[in-house]
Structure formats: structure tokens, C-alpha cells
OpenMM code with the backbone's topology and positions (N, CA, C; nanometers):
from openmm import Vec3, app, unit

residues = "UNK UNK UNK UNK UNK UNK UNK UNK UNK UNK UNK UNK UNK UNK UNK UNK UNK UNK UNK UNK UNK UNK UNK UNK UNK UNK UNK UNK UNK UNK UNK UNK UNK UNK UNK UNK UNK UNK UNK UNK UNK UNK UNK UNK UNK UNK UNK UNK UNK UNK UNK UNK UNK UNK UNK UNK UNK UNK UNK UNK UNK UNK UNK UNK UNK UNK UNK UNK UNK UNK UNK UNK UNK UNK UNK UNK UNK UNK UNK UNK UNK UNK UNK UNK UNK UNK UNK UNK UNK UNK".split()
positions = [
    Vec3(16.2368, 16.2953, 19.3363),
    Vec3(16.1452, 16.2866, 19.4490),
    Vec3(16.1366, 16.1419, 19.4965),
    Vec3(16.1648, 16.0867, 19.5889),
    Vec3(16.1223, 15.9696, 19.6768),
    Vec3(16.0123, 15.9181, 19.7203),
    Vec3(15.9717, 15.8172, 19.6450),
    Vec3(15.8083, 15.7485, 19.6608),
    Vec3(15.7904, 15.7166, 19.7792),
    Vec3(15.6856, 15.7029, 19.8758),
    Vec3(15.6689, 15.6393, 19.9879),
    Vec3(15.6526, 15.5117, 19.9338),
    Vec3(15.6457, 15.4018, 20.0645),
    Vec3(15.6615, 15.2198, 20.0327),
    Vec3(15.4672, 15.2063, 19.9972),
    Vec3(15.4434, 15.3002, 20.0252),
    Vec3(15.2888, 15.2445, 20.0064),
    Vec3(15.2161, 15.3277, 19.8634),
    Vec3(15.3094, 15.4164, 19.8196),
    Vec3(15.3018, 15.4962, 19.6895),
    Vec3(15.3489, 15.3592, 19.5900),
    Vec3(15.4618, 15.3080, 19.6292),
    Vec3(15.5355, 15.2467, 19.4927),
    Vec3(15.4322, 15.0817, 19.5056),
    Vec3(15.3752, 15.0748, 19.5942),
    Vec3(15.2995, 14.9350, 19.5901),
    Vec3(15.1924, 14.9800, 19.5213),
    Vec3(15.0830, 15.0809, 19.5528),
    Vec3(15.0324, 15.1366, 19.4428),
    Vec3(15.0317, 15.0790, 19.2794),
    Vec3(15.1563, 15.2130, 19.2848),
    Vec3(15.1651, 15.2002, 19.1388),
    Vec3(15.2589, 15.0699, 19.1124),
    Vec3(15.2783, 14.9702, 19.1423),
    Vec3(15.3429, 14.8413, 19.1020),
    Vec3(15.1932, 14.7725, 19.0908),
    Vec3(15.0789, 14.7562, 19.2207),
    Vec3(14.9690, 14.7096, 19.2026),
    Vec3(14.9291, 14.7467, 18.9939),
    Vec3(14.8847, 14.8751, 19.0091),
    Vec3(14.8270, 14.9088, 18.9156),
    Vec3(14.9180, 14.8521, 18.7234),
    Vec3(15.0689, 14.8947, 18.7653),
    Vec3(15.1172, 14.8145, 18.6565),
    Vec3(15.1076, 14.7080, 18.6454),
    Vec3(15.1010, 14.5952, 18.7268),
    Vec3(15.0459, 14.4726, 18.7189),
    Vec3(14.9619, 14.4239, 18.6307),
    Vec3(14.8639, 14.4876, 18.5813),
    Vec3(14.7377, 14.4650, 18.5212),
    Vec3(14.7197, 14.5782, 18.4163),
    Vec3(14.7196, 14.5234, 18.3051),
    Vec3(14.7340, 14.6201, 18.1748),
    Vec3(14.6203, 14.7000, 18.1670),
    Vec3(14.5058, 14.5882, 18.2214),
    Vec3(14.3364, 14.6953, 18.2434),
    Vec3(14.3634, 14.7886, 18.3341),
    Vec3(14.4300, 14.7829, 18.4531),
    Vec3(14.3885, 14.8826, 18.5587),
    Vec3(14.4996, 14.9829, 18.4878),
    Vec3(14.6140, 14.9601, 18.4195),
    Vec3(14.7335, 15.0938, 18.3831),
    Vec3(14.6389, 15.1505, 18.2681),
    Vec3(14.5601, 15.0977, 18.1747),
    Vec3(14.5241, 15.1953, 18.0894),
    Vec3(14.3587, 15.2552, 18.0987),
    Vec3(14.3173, 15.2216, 18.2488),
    Vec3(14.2358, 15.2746, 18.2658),
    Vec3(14.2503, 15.4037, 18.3652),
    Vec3(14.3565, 15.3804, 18.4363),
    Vec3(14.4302, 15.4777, 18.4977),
    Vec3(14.4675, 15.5842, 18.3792),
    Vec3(14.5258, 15.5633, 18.2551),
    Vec3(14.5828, 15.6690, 18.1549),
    Vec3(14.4373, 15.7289, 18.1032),
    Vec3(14.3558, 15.6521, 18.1174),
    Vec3(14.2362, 15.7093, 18.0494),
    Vec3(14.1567, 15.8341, 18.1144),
    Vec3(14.1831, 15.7716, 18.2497),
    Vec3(14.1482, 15.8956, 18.3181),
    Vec3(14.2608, 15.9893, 18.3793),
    Vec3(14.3694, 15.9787, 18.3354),
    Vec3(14.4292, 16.1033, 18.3657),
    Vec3(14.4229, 16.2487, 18.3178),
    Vec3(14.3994, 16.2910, 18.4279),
    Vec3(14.3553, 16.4478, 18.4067),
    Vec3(14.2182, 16.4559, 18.3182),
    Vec3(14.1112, 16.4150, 18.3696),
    Vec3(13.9795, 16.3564, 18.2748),
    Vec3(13.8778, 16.3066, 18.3732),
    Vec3(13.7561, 16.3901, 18.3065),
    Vec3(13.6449, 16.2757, 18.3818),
    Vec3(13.5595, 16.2611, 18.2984),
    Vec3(13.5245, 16.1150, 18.2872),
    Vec3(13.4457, 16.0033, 18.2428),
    Vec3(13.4043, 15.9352, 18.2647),
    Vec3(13.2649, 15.9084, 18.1293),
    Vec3(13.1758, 15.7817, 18.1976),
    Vec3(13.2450, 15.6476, 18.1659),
    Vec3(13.2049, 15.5433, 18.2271),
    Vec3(13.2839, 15.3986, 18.1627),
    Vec3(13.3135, 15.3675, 18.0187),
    Vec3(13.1862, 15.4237, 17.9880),
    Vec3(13.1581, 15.3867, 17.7860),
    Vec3(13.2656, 15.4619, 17.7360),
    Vec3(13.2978, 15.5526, 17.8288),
    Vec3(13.3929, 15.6584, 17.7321),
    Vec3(13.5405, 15.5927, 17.7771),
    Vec3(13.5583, 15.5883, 17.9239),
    Vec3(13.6653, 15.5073, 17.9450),
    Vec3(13.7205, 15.3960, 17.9263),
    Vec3(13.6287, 15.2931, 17.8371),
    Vec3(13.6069, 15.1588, 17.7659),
    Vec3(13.7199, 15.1716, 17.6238),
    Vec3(13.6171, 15.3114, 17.5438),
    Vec3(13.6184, 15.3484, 17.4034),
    Vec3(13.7807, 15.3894, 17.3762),
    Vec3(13.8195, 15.4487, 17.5152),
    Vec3(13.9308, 15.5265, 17.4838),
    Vec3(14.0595, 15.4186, 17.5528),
    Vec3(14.0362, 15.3168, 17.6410),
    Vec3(14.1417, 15.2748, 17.6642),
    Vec3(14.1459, 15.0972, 17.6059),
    Vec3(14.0351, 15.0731, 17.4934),
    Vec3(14.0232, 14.9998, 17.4472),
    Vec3(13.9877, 14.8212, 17.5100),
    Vec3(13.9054, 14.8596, 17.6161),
    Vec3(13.8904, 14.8037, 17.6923),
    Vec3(13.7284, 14.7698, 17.7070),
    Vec3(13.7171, 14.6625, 17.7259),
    Vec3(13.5374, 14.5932, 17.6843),
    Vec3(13.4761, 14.7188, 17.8504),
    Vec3(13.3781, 14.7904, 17.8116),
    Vec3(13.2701, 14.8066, 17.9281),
    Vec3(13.2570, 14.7279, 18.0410),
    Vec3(13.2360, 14.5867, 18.0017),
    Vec3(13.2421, 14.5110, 18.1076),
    Vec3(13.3519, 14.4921, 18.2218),
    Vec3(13.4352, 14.4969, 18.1374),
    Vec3(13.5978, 14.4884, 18.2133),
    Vec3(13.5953, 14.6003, 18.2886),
    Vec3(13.5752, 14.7041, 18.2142),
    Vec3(13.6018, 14.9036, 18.2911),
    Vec3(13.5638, 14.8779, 18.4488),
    Vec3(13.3966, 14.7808, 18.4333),
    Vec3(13.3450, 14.8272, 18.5437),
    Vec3(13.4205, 14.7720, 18.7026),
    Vec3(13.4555, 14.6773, 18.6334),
    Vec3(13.5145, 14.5881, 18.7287),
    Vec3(13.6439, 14.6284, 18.7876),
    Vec3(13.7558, 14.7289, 18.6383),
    Vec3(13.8431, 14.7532, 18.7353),
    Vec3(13.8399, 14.9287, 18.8006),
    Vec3(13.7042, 14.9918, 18.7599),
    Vec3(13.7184, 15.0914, 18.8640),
    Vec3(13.6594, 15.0583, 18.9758),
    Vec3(13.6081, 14.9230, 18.9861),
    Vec3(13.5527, 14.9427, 19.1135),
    Vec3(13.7021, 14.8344, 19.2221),
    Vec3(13.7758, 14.8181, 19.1570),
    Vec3(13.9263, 14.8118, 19.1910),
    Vec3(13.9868, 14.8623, 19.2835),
    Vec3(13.9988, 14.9585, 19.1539),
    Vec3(14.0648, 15.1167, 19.1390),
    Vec3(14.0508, 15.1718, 19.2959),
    Vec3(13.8953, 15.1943, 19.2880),
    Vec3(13.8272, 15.2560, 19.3804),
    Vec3(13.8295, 15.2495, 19.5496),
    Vec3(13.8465, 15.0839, 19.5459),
    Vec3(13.9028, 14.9796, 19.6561),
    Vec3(14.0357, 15.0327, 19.6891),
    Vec3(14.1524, 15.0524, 19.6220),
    Vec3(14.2730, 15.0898, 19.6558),
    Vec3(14.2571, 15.3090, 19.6646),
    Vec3(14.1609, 15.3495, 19.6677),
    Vec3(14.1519, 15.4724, 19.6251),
    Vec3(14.1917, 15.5434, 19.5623),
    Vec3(14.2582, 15.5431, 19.4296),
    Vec3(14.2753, 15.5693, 19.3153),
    Vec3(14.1948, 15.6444, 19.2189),
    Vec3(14.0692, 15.5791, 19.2060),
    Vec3(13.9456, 15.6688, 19.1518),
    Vec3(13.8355, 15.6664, 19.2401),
    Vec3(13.7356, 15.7564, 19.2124),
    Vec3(13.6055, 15.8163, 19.2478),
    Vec3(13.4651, 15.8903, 19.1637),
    Vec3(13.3896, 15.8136, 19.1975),
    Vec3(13.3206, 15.8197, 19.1564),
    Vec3(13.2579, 15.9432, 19.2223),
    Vec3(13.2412, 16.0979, 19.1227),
    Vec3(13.1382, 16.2031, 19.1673),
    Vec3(12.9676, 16.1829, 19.1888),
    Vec3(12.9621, 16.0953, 19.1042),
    Vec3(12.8059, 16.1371, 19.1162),
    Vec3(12.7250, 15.9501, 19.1006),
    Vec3(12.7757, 15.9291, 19.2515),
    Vec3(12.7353, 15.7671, 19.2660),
    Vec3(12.5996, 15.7498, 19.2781),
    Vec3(12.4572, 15.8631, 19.3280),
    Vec3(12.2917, 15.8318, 19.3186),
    Vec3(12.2970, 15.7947, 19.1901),
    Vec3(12.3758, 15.8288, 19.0979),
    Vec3(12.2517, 15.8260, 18.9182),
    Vec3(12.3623, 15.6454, 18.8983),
    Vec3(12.2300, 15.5920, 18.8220),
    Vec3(12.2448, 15.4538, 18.7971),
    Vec3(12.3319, 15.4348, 18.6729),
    Vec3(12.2882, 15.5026, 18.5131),
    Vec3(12.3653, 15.5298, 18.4184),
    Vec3(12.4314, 15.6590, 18.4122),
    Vec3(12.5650, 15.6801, 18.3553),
    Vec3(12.5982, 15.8173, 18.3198),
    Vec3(12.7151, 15.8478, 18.4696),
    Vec3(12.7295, 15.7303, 18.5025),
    Vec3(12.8246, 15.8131, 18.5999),
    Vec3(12.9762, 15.8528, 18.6171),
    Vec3(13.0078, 15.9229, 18.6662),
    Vec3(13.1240, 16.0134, 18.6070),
    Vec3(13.2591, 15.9571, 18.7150),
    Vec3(13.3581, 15.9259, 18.6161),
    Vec3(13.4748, 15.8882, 18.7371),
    Vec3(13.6023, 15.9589, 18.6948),
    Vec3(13.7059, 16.0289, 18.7911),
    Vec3(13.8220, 16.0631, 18.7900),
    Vec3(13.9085, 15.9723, 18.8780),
    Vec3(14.0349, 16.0118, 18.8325),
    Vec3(14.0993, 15.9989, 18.9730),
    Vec3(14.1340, 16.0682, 19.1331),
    Vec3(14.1650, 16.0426, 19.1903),
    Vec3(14.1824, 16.1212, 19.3486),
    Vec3(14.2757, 16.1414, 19.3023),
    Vec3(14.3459, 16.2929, 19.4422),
    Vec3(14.4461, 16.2924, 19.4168),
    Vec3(14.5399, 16.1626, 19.4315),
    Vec3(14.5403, 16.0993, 19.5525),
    Vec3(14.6558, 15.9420, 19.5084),
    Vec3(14.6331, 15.9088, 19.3877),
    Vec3(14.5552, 15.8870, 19.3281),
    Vec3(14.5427, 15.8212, 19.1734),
    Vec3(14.6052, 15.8918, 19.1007),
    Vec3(14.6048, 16.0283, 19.0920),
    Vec3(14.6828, 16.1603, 19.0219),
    Vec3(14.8566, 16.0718, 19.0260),
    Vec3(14.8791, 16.1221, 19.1681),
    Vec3(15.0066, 16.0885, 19.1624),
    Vec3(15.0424, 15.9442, 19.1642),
    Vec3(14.9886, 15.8546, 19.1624),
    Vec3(14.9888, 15.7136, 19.1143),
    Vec3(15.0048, 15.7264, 18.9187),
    Vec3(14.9294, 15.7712, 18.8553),
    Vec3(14.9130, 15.8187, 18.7151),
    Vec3(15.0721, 15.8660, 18.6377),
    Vec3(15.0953, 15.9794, 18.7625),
    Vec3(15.2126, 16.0252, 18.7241),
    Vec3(15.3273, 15.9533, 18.7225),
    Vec3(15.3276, 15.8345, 18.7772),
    Vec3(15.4655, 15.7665, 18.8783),
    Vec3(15.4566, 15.6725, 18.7094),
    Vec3(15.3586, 15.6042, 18.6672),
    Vec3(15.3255, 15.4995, 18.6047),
    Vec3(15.4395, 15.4989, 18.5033),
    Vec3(15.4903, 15.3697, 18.4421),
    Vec3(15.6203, 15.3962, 18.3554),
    Vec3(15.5318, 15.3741, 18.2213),
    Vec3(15.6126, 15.4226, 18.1575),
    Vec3(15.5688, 15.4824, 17.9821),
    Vec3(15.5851, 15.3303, 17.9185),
    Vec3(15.5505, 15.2287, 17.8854),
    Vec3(15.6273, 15.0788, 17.8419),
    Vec3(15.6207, 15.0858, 17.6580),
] * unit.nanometer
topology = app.Topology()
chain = topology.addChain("A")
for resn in residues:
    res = topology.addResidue(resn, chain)
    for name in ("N", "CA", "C"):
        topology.addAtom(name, app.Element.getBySymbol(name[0]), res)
């Protein structure tokens, strides 16, 4: 399948940065709160927050349930899906 030029900048963006690729794996096919997406991609809380709100900037992830202050839940979009998928295995 043939990436579009704005698919492969994407996912070149996102490999760039070891936080944003394994916060991307963390949420693949998954939704989670930061603490959990921290825990699992071994990545300080603090850091998480910063790169889903990244993420989020390039539209990649989304946040479902942005009123509640703690507890909030993030996946990826579909671009993030197929950004996720493209990502190389290192």
C-alpha cells in the first residue's frame, strides 16, 4: 500500500521521538488514562501529558471525555490508528 506525503511525515514526526512512538504503542488499539499510559510505556506522567497533547496537535490522539479534570481517557483517531500501524518495529 502507498503512504500519502503527509501520512509518512506523520509517522517519521512520531518516530522521531521515542516518547511520542511509545506512547503511540501504548495506545494502540486501547483506551487510557495517562497514569496508565505512563505505567505501560514507561514513561514519567509528566512527560505523557505533554506528548499527548502533541499527539493531539498533529491529530493522532483524542481525548473522549475532555469536561472531567482527572481520569481522562485517550485513544487514538483513526490517523493515529494508521500512523500506529505504519510505525517500524526497531
Amino acid at each position: 500500500m502507498e503512504l500519502s506525503d503527509e501520512m509518512l511525515t506523520e509517522i517519521s514526526y512520531v518516530e522521531i521521538s521515542k516518547y511520542r512512538l511509545n506512547v503511540m504503542k501504548a495506545l494502540d488499539g486501547d483506551v487510557k488514562i495517562p497514569t496508565v499510559i505512563a505505567r505501560d510505556s514507561g514513561i514519567r506522567t509528566n512527560h505523557v501529558s505533554k506528548v499527548l497533547s502533541e499527539l493531539k496537535e498533529h491529530e493522532l490522539v483524542e481525548c473522549i471525555n475532555p469536561e472531567v479534570k482527572k481520569g481522562r481517557l485517550y485513544r487514538l483517531t483513526d490517523k493515529g490508528e494508521k500512523v500506529a500501524h505504519n510505525l517500524n518495529d526497531d
